[in-house]
C-alpha positions in Angstrom: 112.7 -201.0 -152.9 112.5 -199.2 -150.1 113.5 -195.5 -149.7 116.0 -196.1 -147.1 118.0 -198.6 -149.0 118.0 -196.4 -152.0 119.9 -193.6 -150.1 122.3 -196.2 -148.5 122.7 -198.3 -151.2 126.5 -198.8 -150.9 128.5 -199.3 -154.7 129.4 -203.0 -155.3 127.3 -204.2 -152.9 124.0 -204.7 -150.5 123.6 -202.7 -147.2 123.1 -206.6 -145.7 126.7 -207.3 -146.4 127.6 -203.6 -145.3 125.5 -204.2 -141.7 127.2 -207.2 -141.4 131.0 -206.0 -142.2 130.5 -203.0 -139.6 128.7 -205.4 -137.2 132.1 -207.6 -137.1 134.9 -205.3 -138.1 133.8 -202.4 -136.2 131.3 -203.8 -133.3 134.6 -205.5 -131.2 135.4 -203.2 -128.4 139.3 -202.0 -128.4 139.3 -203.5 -124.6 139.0 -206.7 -126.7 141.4 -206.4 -129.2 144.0 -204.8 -126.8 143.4 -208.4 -124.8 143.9 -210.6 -127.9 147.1 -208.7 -128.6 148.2 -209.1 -125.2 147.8 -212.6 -125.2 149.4 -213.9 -128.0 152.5 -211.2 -127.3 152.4 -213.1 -123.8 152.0 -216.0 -125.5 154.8 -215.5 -127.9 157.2 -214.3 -125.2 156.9 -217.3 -123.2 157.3 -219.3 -126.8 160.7 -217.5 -127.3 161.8 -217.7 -124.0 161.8 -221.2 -123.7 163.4 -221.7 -127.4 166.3 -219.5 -126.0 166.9 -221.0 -122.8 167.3 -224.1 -124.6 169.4 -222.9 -126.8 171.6 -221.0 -124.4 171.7 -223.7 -121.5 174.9 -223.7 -119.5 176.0 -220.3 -120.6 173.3 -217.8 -119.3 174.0 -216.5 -115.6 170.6 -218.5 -114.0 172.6 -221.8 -114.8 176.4 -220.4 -113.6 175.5 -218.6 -110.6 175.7 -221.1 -108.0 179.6 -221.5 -109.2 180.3 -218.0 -108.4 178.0 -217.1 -105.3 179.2 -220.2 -103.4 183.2 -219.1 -104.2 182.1 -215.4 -102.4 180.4 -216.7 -99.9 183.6 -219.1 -99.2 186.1 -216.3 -99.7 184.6 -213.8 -97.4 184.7 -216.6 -94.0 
């Protein structure tokens, strides 16, 4: 065996499996991570919205507001 992999010879298991942990766990830059959790928090916004708007139709003020900006608009001429 050689020297090195005596001193870093890791309990439980082979400094292979260790390279290879830190390679994948630790080698992804935070700008990447911070852009995968971005997209799917985008992604599940837009998700949600969309369940909620169906939910909601007819009663949120995007679907009622022609009714009451027309009557102003009327009321002031």
């Amino acid at each position: 065996m050689h020297p090195l992999q005596e001193e870093l010879r890791l309990p439980g298991g082979s400094l292979r499996r260790w390279l290879r942990l830190r390679i994948v766990c630790e080698g992804t830059p935070n700008w990447a991570n911070d852009g995968y959790a971005n997209a799917v928090h985008r992604g599940f916004n837009g998700i949600m919205n969309k369940v909620w708007d169906a939910n909601n139709r007819g009663r949120q003020w995007k679907d009622i507001r022609h009714k009451y900006v027309a009557d102003a608009e009327e009321d002031e001429e």
